[in-house]
Residue, then its C-alpha position, 0 to 999 in steps of 0.5 A: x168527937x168524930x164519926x171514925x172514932x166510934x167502934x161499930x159494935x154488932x150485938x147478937x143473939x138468937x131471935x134478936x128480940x131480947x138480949x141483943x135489941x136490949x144491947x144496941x139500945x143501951x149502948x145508941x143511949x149510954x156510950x153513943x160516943x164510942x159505939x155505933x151499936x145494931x143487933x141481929x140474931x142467929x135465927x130471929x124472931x121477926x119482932x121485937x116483943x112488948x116486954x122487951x119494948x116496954x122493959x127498954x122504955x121503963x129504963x128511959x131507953x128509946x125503942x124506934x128503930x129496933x127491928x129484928x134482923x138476921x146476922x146475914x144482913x151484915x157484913x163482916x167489914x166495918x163491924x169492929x166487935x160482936x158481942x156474942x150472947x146467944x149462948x152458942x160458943x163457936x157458932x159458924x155464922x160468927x166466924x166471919x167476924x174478925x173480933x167477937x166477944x162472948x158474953x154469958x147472959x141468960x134469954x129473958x124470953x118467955x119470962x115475966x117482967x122482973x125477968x126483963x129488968x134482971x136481963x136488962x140491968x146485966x146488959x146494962x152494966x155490960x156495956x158500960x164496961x165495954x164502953x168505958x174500955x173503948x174510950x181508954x183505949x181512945x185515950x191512948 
């Protein structure tokens, strides 16, 4: 399968250190055929923190790379779909993107372990969906 049959998925959240690194990371491993995935926040943190590092390797998914970026960064051309969970419906720094989906997923930030795992599993089953989705609408 070709390079141009991948859908570039940007995922985004507010510090891009949790859910959206979270997010690239599954898809790069779980749907890397039909996602060329990368994440960014709203306002980010800078850093990736260690338990969402060390959540992301308990689940066998591989860490190098993940860097927190703003949503600046990126240019609307080329992204195919945002995936919006930063919990902020609406929010101008997203309107320049032609398609953006909103998924309710809560900030894992601040929390413990199991918090992680919980947060993870969600955005996991996400995107397996998303995945599976665009690989239909491949079949087409």
């Amino acid at each position: 399968m070709g390079e141009q049959t991948k859908t570039r998925v940007l995922f985004v959240c507010i510090g891009n250190a949790c859910r959206s690194p979270m997010g690239e990371a599954i898809a790069r491993k779980d749907a890397g055929d039909v996602i060329d995935a990368c994440s960014a926040g709203l306002y980010p943190l800078g850093m990736i923190p260690e338990l969402t590092r060390k959540t992301l390797e308990e689940y066998g998914y591989p860490v190098e790379g993940l860097a927190s970026k703003s949503l600046r960064e990126f240019e609307a051309a080329g992204i195919g779909l945002v995936v919006n969970m930063s919990g902020m419906q609406d929010e101008p720094a997203l309107t320049k993107f032609e398609t953006v989906e909103e998924w309710e997923v809560g900030d894992p930030y601040g929390g413990d372990a199991d918090v992680y795992r919980k947060i993870l599993l969600e955005i996991q089953g996400r995107v397996n969906l998303l995945a599976q989705r665009l690989r239909r609408k491949q079949g087409e």
